[in-house]
C-alpha positions as CSV (number, residue, x, y, z in Angstrom):
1,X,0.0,0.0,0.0
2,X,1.2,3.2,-0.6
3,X,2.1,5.5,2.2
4,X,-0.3,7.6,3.4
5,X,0.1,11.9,3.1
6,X,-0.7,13.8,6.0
7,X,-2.4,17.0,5.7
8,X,-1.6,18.3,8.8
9,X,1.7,20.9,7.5
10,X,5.1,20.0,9.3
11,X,4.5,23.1,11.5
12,X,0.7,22.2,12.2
13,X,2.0,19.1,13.8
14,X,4.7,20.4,15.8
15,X,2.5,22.8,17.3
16,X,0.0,19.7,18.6
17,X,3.1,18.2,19.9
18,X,4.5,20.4,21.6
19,X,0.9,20.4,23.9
20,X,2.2,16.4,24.1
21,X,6.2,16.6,25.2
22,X,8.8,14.8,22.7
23,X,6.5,13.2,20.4
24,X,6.0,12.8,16.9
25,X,2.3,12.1,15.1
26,X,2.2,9.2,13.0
27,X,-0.7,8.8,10.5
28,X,-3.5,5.6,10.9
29,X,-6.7,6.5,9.6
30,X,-7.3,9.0,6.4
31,X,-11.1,9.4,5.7
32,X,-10.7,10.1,1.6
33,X,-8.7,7.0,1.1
34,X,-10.0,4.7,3.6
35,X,-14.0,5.7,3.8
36,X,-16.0,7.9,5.8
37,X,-17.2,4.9,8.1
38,X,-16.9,3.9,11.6
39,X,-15.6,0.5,10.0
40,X,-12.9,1.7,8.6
41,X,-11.9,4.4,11.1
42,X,-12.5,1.2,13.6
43,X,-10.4,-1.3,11.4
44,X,-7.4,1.4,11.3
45,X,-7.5,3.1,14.9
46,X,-8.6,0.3,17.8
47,X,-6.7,-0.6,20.4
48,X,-4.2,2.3,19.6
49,X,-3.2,5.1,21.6
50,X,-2.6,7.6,22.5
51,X,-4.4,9.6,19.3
52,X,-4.6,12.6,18.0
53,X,-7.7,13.0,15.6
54,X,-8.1,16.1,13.4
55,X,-11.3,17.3,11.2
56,X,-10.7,19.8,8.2
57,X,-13.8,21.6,6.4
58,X,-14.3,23.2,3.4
59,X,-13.9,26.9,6.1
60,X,-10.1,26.2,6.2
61,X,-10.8,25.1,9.8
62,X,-8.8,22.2,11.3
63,X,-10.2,21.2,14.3
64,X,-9.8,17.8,16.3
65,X,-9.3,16.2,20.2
66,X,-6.5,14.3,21.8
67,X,-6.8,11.1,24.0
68,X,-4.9,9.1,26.0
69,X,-7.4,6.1,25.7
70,X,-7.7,3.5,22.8
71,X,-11.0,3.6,21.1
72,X,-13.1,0.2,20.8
73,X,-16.9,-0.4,19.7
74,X,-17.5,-1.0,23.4
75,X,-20.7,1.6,23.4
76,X,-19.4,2.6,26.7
77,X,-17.6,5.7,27.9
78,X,-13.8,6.0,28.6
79,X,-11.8,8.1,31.3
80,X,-9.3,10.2,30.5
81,X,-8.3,13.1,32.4
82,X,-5.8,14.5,30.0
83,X,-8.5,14.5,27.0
84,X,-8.8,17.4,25.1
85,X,-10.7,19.5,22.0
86,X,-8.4,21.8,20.0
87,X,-9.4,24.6,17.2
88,X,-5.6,25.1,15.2
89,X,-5.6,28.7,13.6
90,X,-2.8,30.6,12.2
91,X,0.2,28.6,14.0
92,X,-1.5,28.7,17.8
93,X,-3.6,25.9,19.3
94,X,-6.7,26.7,21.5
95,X,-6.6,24.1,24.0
96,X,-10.6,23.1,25.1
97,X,-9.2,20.5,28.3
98,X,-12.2,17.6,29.3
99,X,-14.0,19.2,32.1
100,X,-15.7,15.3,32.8
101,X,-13.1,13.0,32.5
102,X,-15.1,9.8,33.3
103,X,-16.9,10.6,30.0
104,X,-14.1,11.8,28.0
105,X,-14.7,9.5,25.0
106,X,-17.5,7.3,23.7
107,X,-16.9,4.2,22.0
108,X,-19.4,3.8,19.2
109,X,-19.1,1.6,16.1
110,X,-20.8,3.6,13.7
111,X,-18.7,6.5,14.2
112,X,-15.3,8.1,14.1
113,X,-13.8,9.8,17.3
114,X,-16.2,10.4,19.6
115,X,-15.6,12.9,22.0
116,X,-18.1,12.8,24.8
117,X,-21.5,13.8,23.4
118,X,-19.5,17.0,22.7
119,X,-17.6,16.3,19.2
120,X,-17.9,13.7,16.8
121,X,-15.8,13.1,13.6
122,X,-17.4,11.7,11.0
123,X,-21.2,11.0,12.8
124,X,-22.9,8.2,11.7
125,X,-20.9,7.2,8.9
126,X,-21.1,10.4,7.0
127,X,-18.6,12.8,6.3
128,X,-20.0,15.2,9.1
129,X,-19.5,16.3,12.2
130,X,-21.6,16.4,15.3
131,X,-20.8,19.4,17.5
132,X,-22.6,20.1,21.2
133,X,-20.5,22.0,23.3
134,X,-20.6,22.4,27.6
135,X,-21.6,18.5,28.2
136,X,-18.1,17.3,29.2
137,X,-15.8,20.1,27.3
138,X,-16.5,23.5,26.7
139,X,-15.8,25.1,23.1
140,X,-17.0,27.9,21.0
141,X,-17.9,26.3,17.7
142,X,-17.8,29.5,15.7
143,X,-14.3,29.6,17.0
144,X,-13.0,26.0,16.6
145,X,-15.0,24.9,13.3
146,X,-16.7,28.0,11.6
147,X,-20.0,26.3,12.2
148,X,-19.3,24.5,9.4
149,X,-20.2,20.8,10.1
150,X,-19.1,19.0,6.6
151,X,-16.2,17.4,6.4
152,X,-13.8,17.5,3.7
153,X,-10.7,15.8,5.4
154,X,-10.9,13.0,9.2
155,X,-7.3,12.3,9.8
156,X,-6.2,9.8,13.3
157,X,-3.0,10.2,13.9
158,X,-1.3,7.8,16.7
159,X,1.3,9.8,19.3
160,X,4.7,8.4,19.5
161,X,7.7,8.9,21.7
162,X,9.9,10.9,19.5
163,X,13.9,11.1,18.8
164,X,13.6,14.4,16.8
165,X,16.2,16.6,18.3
166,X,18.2,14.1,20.4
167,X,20.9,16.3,19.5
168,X,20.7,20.0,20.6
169,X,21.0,21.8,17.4
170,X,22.8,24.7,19.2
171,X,25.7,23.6,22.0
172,X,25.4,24.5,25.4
173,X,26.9,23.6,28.3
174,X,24.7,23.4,31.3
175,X,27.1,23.8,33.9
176,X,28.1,26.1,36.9
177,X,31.5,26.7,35.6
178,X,30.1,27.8,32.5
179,X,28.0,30.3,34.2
180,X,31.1,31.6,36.2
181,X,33.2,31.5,33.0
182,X,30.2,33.6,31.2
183,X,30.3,36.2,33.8
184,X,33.8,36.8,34.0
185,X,33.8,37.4,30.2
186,X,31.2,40.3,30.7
187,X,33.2,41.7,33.3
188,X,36.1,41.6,31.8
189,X,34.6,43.1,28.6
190,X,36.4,46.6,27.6
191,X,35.0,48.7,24.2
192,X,37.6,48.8,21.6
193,X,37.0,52.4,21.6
194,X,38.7,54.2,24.7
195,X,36.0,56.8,24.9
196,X,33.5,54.6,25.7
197,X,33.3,52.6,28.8
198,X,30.0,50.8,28.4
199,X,28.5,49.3,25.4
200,X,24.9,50.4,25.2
201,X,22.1,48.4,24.2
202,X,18.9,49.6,23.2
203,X,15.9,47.1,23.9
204,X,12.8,47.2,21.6
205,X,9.9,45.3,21.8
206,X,5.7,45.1,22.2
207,X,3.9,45.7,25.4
208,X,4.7,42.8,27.5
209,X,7.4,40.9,25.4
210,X,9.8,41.2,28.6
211,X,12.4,44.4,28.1
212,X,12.3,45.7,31.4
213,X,12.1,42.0,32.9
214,X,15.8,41.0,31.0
215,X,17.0,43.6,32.9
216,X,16.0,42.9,35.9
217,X,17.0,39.3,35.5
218,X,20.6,40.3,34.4
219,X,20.6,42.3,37.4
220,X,19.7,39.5,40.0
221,X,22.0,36.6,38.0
222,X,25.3,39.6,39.3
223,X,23.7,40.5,42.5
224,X,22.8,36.5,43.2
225,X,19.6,36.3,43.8
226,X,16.4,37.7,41.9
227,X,15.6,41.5,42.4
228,X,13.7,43.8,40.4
229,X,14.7,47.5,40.0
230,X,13.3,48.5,36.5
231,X,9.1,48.6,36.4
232,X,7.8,45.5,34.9
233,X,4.6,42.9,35.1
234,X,1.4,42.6,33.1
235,X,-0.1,45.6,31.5
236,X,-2.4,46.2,27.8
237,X,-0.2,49.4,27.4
238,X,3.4,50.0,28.5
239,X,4.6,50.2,32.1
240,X,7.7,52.0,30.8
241,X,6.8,55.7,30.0
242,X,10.3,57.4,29.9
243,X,14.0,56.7,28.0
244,X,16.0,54.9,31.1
245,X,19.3,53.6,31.0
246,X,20.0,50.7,33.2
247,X,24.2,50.0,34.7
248,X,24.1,46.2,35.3
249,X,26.3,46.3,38.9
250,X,28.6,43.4,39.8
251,X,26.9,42.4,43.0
252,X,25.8,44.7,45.8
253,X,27.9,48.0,45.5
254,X,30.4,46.5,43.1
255,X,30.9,48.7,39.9
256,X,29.3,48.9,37.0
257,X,29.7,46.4,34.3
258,X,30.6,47.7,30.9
259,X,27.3,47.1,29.2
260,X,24.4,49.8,29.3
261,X,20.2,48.3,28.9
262,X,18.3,51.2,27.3
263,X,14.7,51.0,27.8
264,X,11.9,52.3,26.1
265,X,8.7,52.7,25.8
266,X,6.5,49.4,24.4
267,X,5.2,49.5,21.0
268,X,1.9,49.4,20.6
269,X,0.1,48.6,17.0
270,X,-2.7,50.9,17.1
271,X,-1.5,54.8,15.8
272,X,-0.6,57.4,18.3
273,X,0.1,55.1,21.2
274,X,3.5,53.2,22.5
275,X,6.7,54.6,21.4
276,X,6.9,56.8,18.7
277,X,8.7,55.3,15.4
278,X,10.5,58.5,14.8
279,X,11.6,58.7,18.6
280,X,13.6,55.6,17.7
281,X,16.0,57.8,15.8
282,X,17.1,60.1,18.4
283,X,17.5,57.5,20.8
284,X,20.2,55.7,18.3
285,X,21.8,58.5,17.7
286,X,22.5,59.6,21.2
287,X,20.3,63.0,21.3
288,X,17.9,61.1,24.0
289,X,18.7,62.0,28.1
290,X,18.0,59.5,30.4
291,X,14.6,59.9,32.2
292,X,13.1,61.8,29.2
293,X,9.4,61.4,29.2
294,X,7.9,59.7,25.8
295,X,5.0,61.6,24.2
296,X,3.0,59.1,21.8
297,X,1.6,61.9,19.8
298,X,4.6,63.8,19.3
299,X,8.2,62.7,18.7
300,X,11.2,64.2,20.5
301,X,11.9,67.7,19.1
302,X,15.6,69.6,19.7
303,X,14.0,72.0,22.5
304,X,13.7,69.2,25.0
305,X,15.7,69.4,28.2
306,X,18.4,67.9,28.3
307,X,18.3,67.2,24.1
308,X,21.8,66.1,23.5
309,X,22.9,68.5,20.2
310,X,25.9,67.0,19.8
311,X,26.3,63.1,21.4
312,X,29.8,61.5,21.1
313,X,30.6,57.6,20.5
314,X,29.6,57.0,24.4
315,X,26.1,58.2,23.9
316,X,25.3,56.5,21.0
317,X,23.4,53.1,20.1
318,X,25.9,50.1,19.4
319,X,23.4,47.2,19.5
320,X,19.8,47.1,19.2
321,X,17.8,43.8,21.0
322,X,14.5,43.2,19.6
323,X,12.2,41.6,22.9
324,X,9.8,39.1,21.3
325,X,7.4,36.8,23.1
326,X,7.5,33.7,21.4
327,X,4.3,32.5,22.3
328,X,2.7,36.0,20.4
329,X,5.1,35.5,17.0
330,X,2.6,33.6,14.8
331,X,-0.2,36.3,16.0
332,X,1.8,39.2,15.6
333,X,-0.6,42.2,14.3
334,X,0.0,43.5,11.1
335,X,0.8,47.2,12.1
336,X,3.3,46.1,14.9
337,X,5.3,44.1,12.4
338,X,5.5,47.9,9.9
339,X,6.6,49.2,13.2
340,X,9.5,46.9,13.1
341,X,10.3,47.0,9.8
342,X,10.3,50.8,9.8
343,X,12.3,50.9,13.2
344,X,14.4,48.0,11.0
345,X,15.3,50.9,8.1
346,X,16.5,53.4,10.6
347,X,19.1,51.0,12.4
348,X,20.0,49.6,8.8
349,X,20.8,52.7,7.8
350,X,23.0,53.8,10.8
351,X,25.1,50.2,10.7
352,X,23.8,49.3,14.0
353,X,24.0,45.8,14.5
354,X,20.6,43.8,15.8
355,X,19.8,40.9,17.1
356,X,16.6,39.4,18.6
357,X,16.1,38.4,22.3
358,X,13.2,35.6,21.9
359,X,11.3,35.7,25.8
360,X,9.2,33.3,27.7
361,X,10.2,30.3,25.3
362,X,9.0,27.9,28.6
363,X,5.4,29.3,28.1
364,X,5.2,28.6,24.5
365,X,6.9,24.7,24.2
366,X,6.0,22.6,27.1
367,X,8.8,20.2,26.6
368,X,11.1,23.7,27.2
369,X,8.9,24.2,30.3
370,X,9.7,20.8,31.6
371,X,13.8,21.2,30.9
372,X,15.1,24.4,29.9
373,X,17.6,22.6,28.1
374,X,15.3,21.6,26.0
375,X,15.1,24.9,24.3
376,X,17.6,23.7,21.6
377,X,16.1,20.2,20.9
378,X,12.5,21.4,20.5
379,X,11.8,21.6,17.1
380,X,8.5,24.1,18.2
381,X,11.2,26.5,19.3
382,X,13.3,25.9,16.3
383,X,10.2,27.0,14.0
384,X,9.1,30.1,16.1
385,X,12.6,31.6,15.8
386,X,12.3,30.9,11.8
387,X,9.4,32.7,12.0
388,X,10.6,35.5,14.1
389,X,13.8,35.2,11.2
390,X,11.2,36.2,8.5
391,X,9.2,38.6,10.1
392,X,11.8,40.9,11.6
393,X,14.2,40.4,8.7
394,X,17.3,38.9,10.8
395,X,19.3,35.4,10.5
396,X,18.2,32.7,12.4
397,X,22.1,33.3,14.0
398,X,20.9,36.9,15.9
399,X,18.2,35.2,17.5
400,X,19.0,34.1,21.2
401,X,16.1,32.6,23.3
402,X,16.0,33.7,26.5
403,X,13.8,33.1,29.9
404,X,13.2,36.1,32.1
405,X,12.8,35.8,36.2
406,X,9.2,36.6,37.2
407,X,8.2,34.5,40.1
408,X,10.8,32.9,41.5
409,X,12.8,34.0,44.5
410,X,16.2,31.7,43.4
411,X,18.0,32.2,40.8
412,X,18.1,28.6,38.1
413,X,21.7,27.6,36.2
414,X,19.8,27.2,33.1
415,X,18.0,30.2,33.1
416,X,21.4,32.0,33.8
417,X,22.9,30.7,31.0
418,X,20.7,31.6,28.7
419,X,20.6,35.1,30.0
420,X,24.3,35.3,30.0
421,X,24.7,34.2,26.5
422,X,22.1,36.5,25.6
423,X,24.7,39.6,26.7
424,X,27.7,38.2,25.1
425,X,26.1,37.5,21.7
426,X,25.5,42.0,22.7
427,X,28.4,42.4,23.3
428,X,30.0,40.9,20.4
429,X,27.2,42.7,18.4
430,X,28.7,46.1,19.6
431,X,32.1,45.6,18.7
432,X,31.2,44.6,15.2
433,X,29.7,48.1,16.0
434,X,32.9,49.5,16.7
435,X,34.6,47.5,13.8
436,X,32.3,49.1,11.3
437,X,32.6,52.5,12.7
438,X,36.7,52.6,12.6
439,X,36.6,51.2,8.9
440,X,34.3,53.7,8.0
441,X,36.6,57.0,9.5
442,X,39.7,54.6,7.7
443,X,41.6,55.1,11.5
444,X,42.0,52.9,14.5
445,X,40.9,56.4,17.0
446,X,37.4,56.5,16.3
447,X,35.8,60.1,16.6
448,X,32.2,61.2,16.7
């Protein structure tokens, strides 16, 4: 027999798996080849498990349930705790978790998967489904299926333990004297350029991708445990309403490090609100003072106080870090992403280098949520920093993934690694900064 062809895309299936842990999905039951029965889902899928069964409709809506239990032709119900109805749109899954577990699935000859009296693929033998929401799992059908009940497509898929990724696909070594060896690199880190003492960093990023959280996290990985100086948590518009410039210290009252985190203002995708596109300018080119208050309706003008006329080397941009959440990259709105591409132009154009700090990867992949050093064998991750490489318009190389501290009170090895990686790749970025700067005056003393 020929092998069967999945439509579920590579990246549609990743994204159900990564709701699973380190699986892979392998295809039993395909309703156009093998019949829109419960005989032949029956014939293909009993006794197997755990499943993953997915609907398509004419709506472009893919739709489906997981379960841990193997389907029969029992007529009797099945417990599962861990049961659950999915709607799959643009990239994300909206998880609809069994909310009855001793009725979780229904064994019925004449039909496909049967999800409680709540979904049904392929109902009665015909190529339909049978949708009643809030008996044992709550949905909105307009949101999981359109409302449209005829089925073009039943896939089961059976849920395997997978060997994807067994090898990181980025080296990293998880180990304490790799953090120590990290931190003595960013200490030890001088500018080329002997009028500067601090390479500066400007973070950009949408309301609530993590800026002010990094740098309060590379604050408590030096002072040792987790503290929180610059304003962050959960807000619809941004908690950071002024141009600050953060001095990482080396421990309680130890001097500052030589790398500067400028924060901004979040962006925001509606007009006339978050920062200001044409703010971004100034603030590369050093004419922004520390503490200046941002004005979403109306960019920084010369007649500010404290408006730096004339900024030298020190004041200046070397390294722009994009803050993206990856679990809001495949829903990113329109206007934000013209935000970043225009903000993209202006540093382009300057020969500042960029790079993309990737946040909260343990929310968005639950096998990175498990293990943090997972983050380089999860092939979820992997695609959502190919998608942030197409979006913002950098290699997939300037992309670092990063967790942020948030709740904790104890610092984590693994999260500190990432974090300190996170600054060297800056720091590097800036001296390619400097690099570029001194070919471009043709001398080794750069000048403003």
């Amino acid at each position: 027999m020929s092998t069967l062809n999945s439509l579920l895309s590579k990246n549609q299936q990743r994204t159900i798996c990564s709701q699973l842990g380190s699986v892979k999905l392998k295809l039993l039951y395909k309703a156009t080849v093998h019949g829109f029965t419960g005989a032949a889902f029956h014939q293909r899928c009993d006794n197997q498990s755990p499943t993953v069964s997915v609907g398509y409709n004419a709506s472009g809506y893919v739709f489906g349930g997981h379960t841990k239990q193997p389907f029969s032709q029992s007529g009797q119900y099945g417990n599962d705790d861990q049961a659950f109805l999915f709607g799959l749109t643009g990239g994300i899954l909206q998880k609809y978790p069994v909310t009855n577990s001793p009725y979780a699935i229904r064994m019925m000859a004449n039909c496909g998967p049967y999800f409680g009296e709540d979904l049904v693929l392929v109902h009665g033998s015909q190529p339909v489904t049978y949708s009643n929401p809030q008996n044992y799992y709550n949905f909105n059908p307009a949101q999981m299926h359109g409302n449209d009940l005829n089925l073009t497509e039943c896939e089961v898929y059976l849920v395997e333990e997978s060997t994807e990724f067994e090898k990181p696909w980025r080296n990293v070594i998880w180990e304490t004297g790799k953090r120590k060896e990290l931190m003595e690199s960013i200490k030890n880190y001088k500018p080329p350029d002997s009028s500067v003492s601090q390479a500066r960093v400007l973070l950009v990023g949408q309301v609530g991708a993590g800026k002010s959280s990094f740098f309060n996290s590379i604050n408590s990985v030096f002072r040792g445990h987790v503290t929180s100086q610059a304003i962050s948590g959960s807000s619809p518009t941004s908690l950071t309403t002024q141009f600050r410039t953060y001095s990482v210290r080396d421990g309680r009252g130890g001097k500052p490090l030589p790398i500067t985190l400028c924060d901004t203002m979040g962006l925001e995708d509606s007009k006339g609100a978050g920062l200001d596109v044409d703010d971004i300018s100034s603030i590369l080119k050093g004419h922004v003072p520390d503490f200046y208050q941002f004005n979403p309706a109306a960019p920084l003008h010369a007649e500010v106080q404290g408006y730096r006329k004339s900024p030298g080397v020190k004041d200046k941009i070397h390294c722009v870090a994009y803050v993206i959440d990856a679990c809001k990259v495949s829903i990113m709105p329109t206007k934000l992403e013209e935000k970043l591409e225009a903000i993209r132009r202006k540093v382009n154009l300057l020969g500042i280098p960029q790079l993309v700090l990737l946040t909260k990867v343990d929310e968005a992949c639950p096998l990175v949520k498990q293990d943090l050093r997972n983050v380089y064998k999860s092939g979820y991750i992997q695609d959502i920093m190919q998608g942030v490489s197409t979006k913002v318009g950098v290699p997939l190389s300037c992309i670092v993934p990063v967790r942020n501290y948030s709740g904790e009170l104890e610092l984590d090895l693994n999260c500190d690694i990432l974090l300190l990686s996170a600054v060297i790749q800056m720091l590097r970025f800036a001296d390619n900064y400097f690099d570029e700067l001194s070919d471009r005056l043709g001398s080794t003393e750069l000048k403003d």
